[in-house]
C-alpha positions as CSV (number, residue, x, y, z in Angstrom):
1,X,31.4,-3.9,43.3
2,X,31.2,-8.1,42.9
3,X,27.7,-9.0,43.4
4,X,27.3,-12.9,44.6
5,X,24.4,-14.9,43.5
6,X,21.6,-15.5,46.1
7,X,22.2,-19.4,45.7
8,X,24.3,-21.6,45.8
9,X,24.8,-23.1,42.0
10,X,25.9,-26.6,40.3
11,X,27.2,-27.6,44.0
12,X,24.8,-30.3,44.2
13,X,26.7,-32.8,44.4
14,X,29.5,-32.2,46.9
15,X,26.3,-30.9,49.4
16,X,25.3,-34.5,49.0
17,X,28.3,-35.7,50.2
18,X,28.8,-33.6,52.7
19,X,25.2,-34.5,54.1
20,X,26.2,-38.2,54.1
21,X,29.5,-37.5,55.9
22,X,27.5,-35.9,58.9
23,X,25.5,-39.0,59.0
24,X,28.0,-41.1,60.8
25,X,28.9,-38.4,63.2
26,X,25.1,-38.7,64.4
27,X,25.4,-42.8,64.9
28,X,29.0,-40.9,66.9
29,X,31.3,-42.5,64.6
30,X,34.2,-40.4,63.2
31,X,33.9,-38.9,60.0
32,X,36.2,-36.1,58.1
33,X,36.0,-34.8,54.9
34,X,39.4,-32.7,53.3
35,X,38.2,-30.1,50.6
36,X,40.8,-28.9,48.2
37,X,40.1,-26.5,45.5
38,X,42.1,-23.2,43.4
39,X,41.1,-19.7,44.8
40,X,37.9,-18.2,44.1
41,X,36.3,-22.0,43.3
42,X,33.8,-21.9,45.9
43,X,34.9,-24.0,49.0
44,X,34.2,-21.4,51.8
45,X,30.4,-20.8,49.7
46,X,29.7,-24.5,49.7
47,X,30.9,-25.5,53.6
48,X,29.0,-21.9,54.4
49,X,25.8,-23.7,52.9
50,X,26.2,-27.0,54.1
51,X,26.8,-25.6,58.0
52,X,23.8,-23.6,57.5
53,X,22.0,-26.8,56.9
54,X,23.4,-28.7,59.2
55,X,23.1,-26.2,62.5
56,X,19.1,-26.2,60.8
57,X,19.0,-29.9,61.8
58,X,20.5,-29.6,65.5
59,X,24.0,-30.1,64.8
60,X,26.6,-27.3,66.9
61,X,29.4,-26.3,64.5
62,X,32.4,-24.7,65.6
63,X,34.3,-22.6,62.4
64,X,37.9,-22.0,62.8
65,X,39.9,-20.4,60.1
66,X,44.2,-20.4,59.4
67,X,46.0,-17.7,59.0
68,X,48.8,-16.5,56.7
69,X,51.5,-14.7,58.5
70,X,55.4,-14.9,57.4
71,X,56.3,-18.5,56.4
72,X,54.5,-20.2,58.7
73,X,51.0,-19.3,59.9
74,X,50.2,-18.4,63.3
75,X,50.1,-20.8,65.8
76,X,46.7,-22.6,66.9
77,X,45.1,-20.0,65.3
78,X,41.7,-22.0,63.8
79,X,41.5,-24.1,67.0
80,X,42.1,-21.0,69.4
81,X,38.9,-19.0,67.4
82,X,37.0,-22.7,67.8
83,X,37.6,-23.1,71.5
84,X,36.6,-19.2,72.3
85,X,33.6,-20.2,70.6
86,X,32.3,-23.2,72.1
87,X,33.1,-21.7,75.4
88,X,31.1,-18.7,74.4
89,X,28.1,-21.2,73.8
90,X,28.7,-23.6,77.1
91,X,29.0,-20.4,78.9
92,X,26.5,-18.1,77.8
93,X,24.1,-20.3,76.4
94,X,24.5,-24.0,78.4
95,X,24.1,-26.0,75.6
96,X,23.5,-29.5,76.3
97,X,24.7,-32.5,74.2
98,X,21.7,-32.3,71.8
99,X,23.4,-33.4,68.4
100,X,26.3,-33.9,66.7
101,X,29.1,-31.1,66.1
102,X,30.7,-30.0,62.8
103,X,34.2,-28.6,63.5
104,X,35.2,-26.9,60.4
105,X,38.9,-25.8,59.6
106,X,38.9,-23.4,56.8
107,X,42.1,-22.1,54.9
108,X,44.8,-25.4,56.0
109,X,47.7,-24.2,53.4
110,X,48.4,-21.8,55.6
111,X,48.4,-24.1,58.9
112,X,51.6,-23.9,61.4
113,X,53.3,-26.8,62.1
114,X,51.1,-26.9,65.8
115,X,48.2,-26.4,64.1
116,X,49.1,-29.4,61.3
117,X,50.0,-32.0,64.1
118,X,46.9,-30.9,66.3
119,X,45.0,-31.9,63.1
120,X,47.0,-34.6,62.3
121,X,46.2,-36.3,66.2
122,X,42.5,-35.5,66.7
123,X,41.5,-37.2,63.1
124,X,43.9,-40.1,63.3
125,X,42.3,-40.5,66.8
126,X,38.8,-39.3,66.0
127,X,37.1,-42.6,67.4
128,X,37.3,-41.2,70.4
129,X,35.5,-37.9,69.6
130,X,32.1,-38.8,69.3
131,X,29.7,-37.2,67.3
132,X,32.1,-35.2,65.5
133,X,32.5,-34.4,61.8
134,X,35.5,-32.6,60.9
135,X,35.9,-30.5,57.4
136,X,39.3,-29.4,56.6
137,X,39.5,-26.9,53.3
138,X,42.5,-25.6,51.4
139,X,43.4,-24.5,48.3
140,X,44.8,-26.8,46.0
141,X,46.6,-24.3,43.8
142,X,49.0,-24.1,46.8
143,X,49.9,-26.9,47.2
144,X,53.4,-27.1,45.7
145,X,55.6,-30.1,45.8
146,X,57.0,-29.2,48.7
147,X,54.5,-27.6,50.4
148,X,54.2,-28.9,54.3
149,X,50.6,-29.7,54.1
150,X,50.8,-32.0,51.3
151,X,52.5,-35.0,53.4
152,X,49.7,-34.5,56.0
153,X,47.1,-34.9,53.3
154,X,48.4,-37.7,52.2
155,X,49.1,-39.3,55.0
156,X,45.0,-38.2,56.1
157,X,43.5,-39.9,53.3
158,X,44.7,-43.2,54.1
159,X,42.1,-43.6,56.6
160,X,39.5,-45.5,56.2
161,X,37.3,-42.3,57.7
162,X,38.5,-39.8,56.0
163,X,37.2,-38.2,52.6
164,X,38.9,-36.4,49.9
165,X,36.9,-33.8,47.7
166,X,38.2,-32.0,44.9
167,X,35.9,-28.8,44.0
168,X,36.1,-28.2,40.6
169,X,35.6,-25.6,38.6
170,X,31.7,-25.2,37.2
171,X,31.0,-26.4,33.9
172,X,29.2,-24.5,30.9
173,X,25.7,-24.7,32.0
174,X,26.0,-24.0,35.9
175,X,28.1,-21.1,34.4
176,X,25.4,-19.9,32.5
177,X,23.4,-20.3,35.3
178,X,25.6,-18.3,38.2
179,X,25.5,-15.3,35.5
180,X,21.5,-16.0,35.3
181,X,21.2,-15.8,39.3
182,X,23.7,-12.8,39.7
183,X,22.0,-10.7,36.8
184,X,18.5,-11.9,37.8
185,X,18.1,-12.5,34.3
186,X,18.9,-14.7,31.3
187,X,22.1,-13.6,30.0
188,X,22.5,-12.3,26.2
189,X,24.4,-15.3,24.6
190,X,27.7,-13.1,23.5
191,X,27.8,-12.5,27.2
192,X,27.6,-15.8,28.6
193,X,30.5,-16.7,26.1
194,X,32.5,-14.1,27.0
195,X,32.4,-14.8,30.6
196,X,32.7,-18.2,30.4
197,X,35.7,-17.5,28.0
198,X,37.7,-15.8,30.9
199,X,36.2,-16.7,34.1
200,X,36.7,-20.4,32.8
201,X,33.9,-21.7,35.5
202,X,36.1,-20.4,38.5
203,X,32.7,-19.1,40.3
204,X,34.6,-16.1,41.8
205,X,36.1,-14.9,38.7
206,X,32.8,-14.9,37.3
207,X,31.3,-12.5,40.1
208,X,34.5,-10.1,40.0
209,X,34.4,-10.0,36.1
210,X,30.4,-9.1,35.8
211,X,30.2,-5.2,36.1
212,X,26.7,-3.6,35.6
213,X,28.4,-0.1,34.8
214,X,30.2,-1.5,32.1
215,X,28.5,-1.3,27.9
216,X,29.1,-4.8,27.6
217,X,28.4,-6.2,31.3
218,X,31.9,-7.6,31.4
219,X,35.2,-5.8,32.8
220,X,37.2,-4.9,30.1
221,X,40.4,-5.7,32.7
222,X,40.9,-7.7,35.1
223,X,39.1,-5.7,38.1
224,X,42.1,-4.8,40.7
225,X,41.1,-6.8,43.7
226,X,41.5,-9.6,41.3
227,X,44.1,-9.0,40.0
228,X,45.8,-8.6,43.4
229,X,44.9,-12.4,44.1
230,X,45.8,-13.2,40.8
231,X,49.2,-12.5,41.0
232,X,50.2,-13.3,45.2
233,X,51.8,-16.7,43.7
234,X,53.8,-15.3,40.9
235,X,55.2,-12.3,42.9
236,X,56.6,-15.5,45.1
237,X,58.6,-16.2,42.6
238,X,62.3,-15.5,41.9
239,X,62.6,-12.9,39.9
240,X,64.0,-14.3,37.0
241,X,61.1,-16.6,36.8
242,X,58.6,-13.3,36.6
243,X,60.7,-11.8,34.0
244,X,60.2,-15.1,31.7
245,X,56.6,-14.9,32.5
246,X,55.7,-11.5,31.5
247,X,57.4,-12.7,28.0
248,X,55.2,-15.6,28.0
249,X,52.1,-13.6,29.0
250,X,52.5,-11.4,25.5
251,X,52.2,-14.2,23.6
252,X,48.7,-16.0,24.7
253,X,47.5,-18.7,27.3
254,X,49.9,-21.5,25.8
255,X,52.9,-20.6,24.7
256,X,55.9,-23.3,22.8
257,X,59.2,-23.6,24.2
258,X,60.8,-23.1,21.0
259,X,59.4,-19.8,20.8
260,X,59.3,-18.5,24.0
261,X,63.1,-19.6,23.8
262,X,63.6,-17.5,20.8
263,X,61.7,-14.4,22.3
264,X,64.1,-14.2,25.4
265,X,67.1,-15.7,23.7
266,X,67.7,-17.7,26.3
267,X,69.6,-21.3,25.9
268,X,67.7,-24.4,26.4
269,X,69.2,-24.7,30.2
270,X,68.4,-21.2,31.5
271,X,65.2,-21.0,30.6
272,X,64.4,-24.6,32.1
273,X,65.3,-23.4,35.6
274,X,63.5,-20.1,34.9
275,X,60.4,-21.8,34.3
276,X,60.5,-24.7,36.8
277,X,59.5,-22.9,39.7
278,X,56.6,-21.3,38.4
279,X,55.1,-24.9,37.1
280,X,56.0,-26.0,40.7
281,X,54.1,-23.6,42.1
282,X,51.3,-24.2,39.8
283,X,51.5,-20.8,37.9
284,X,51.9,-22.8,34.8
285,X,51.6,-26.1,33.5
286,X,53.9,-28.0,31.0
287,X,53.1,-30.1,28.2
288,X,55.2,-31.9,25.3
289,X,54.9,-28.8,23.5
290,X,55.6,-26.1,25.7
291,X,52.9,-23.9,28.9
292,X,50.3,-22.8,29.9
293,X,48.9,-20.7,32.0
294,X,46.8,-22.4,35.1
295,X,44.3,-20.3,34.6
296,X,43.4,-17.4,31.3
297,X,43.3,-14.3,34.1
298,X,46.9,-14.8,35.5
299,X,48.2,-14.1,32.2
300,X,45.7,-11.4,31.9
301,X,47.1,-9.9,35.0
302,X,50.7,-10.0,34.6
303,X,50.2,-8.4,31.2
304,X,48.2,-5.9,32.6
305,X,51.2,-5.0,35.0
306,X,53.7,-4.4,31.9
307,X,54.6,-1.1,31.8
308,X,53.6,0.4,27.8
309,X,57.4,0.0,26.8
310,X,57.5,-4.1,27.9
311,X,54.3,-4.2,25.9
312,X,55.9,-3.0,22.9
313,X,59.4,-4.7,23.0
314,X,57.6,-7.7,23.6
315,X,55.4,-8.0,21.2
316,X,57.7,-6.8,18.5
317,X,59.9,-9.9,19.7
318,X,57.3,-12.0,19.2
319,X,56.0,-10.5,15.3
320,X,60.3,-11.1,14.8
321,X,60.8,-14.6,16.2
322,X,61.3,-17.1,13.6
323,X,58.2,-18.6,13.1
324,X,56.0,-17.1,15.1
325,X,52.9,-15.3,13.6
326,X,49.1,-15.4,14.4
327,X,49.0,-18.8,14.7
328,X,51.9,-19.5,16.0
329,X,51.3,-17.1,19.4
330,X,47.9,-18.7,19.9
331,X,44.3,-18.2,20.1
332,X,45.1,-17.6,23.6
333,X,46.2,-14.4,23.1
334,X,43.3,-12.6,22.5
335,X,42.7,-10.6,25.7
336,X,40.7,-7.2,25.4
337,X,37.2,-6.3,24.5
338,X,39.1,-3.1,22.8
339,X,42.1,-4.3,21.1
340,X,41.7,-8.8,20.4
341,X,44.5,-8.6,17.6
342,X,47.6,-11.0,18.0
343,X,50.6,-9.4,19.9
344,X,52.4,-10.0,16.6
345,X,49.5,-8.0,14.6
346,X,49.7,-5.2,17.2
347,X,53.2,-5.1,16.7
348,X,53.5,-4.0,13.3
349,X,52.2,-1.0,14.2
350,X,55.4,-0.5,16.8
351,X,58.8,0.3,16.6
352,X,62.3,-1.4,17.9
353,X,63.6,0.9,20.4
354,X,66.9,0.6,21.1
355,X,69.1,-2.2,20.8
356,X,68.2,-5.7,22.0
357,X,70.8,-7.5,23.8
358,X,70.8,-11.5,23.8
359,X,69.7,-13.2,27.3
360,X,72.5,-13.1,30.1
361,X,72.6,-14.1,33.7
362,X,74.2,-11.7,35.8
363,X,73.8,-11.2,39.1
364,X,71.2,-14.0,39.4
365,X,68.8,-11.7,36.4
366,X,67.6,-13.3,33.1
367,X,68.3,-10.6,30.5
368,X,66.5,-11.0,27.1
369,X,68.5,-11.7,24.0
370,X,66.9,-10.0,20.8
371,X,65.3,-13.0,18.6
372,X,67.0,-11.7,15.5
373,X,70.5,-12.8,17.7
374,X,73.8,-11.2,19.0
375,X,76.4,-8.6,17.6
376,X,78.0,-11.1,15.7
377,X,74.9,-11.9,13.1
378,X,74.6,-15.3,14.9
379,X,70.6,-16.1,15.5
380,X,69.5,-17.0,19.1
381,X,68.8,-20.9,18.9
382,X,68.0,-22.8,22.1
383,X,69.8,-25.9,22.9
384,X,68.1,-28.9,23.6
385,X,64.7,-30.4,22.5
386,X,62.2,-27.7,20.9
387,X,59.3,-29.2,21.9
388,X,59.5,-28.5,25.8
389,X,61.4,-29.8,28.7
390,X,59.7,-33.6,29.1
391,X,60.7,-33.4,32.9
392,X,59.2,-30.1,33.7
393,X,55.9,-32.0,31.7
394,X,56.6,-35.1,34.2
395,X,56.9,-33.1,37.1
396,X,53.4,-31.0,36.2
397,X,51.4,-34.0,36.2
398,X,53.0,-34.5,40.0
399,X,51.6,-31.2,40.9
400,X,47.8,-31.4,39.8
C-alpha cells in the first residue's frame, strides 16, 4: 500500500509563487498561474497545499477537475462540479464577499473543446472578474505535438497576467528527504540510492516503489497500479510502435539506432516511422545517437509485460547483434534487485528457438528480422545514418 509523506517536500519554491500570484487577486486584479508537470510529479500535492493555505487566510476556492472520457473529455465537466459548489456555499452557507477566490482547474489535457474555450474567455477577460485567481494544471507528458491544449497554452501565456510553472522532478536531496518523511526515519544509504536510481525524483514513483514488506524496502517490480499508469501512453500507440518498444526495453534506458536496427532487422525507414510516434507522444526521446526512455520505469514496465519467451528471443538478439555486448546495451539495463546482469549476459544462458525471420510489414505489423540476417546469408544492415534519425532528435526537442 503507497504511504505519502505527512509534508509537503522541496516544493518551496513554486508555494512562493503561488502565494505571490494570490496577491494581486486581493488588490482584485487578475491573476492565473498554468501548472504543467509528467504524472506522479506532484501538481495536485502542491495546489492541495497551497489552497489549504489560502482558504486559512479567507480566500473561497472553488476546485473543479477534467475528465477523461473517449477522445474528447466530457463537456463543462470542471466548471459544472465548480458551479454546484459555489452554489452549495451561497445557498447553504450565505457567504458574503469576504476575500478573494481561487478557482482551480485540475487535469486540463483532458479538457473538451467547451471546456478549453470557456477557459480560454474567462482568462483573456479576467479583468473583469475581480478578485479572482485562476490555477489551471496539466500534465506535461501529454502534451503531444498535436495535442488540442497545447495551442491554448500557448496562446495563454502571452498575457501579461498569466504565469507558466513547470513542476519538476525533485532533486537528490529533497529525494532523500521524501524517503526520510515517508519512512519516519533516515534512510540506509543503499536505499536512498536505489530509489533515487528508479524513482528518478518523480515524488509519486518514490511513494509507490517504497514497500515496508519487502527485505530491502524497495519493490523488486514495478508495483501494478504503477505499472498501469506507466504504460496508458504506450498502449496508445500503434502497434507496431509497441512491438519496436518492447525490443528496445531489453536492451536498457538508452538504446542506439544502429543497434536497435540490427535487433529488429528493420531498414533505416521502417523503424523511423515505428519510432516517431512514441517520441511524439513523449514515450521516448531521441538524441544524435539513438533513445531513450522518458522515464527508467516505463521501460521497466513494458519489460515486465513480455511474456518469458519475448524475454529470451530478445535478449539472445541482443548478445548476437553485431556489436552489441555489456557496454554496448547500456548501464541502463540493469533492472532487478534479483537478476542486474546485461540482457546480453543473461542471454548466454538461453537458447535460439526456432527460426528468426528478418523484419517485414504486412498487414500494417513490424515483424523482427533475426540480427544474424535472412535465408540467403545476407546480414541485416539498416539504411541510412547509424547514429539516429536527426529529425526525430529535432522534433524531440519540439516536444519537451
Amino acid at each position: 500500500m503507497r504511504t505519502a509523506s505527512p509534508v509537503l517536500v522541496g516544493r518551496a519554491e513554486q508555494l512562493a509563487v503561488l502565494d505571490a500570484a494570490l496577491a494581486p487577486a486581493r488588490r482584485e486584479g487578475p491573476s492565473v498561474v498554468l501548472i504543467g508537470g509528467e504524472a506522479g510529479v506532484g501538481k495536485s500535492r502542491l495546489v492541495s497545499e497551497f489552497t489549504a493555505r489560502a482558504r486559512g487566510a479567507g480566500a473561497r476556492v472553488l476546485t473543479g477537475g477534467c475528465v477523461e472520457l473517449g477522445t474528447d473529455g466530457l463537456p463543462f465537466a470542471p466548471f459544472t462540479a465548480v458551479l454546484r459548489e459555489l452554489v452549495r456555499e451561497l445557498l447553504l452557507e450565505r457567504l458574503a464577499e469576504s476575500g478573494p477566490v481561487v478557482l482551480l482547474i485540475e487535469d486540463a489535457h483532458w479538457a473538451d473543446r467547451s471546456t478549453r474555450d470557456l477557459l480560454a474567455f474567462l482568462v483573456s477577460r479576467q479583468q473583469i472578474l475581480d478578485g479572482v485567481l485562476i490555477i489551471v494544471t496539466y500534465r506535461s507528458d501529454e502534451m503531444h505535438r498535436t495535442h488540442p491544449v497545447r495551442p491554448l497554452l500557448a496562446e495563454l501565456g502571452r498575457l501579461s497576467w498569466v504565469e507558466r510553472m513547470e513542476l519538476p522532478r525533485l532533486d537528490r536531496r529533497h529525494a532523500d528527504e521524501l524517503v526520510a518523511r515517508i519512512l519516519g526515519r533516515e534512510p540506509e544509504p543503499s536505499l536512498a540510492d536505489d530509489v533515487y536510481r528508479r524513482a528518478e525524483g518523480n515524488p509519486l514513483f518514490v511513494e509507490e516503489l517504497l514497500c515496508s514488506d519487502c527485505d530491502s524496502g524497495l519493490a523488486a517490480g514495478v508495483p501494478a497500479s504503477l505499472r498501469d499508469l506507466l504504460l496508458v501512453s504506450v498502449r496508445r500507440l500503434p502497434d507496431e510502435t509497441q512491438e519496436v518498444l518492447r525490443a528496445a526495453s531489453a536492451g536498457g534506458q538508452h538504446i542506439r539506432h544502429a543497434l536497435l536496427a540490427a535487433v529488429t532487422g528493420l531498414d533505416d525507414d521502417v523503424l523511423t516511422r515505428a519510432l516517431r510516434p512514441a517520441v511524439a507522444a513523449n514515450v521516448l526521446t531521441a538524441d544524435a545517437q539513438g533513445y531513450a526512455f522518458r522515464h527508467g520505469l516505463i521501460r521497466e514496465a513494458i519489460l515486465d509485460d513480455l511474456m518469458p519467451g519475448d524475454h529470451t528471443r530478445l535478449h539472445t538478439r541482443f548478445a548476437e547483434a553485431p556489436g552489441a555486448g555489456a557496454r554496448a546495451l547500456g548501464q541502463g539495463a540493469r533492472r532487478r534487485t534479483v537478476d542486474r546482469r546485461e540482457p546480453a549476459e543473461r542471454a548466454g544462458a538461453g537458447r535460439p528457438g526456432g527460426k528468426d525471420r528478418r523484419g517485414e510489414r504486412a498487414g500494417g505489423k513490424v515483424r523482427f528480422r533475426s540480427a544474424q540476417g535472412d535465408r540467403s546469408g545476407r546480414r541485416a544492415r539498416p539504411r541510412g545514418p547509424a547514429a539516429g534519425d536527426p529529425g526525430l532528435a529535432e522534433e524531440a526537442q519540439r516536444h519537451r
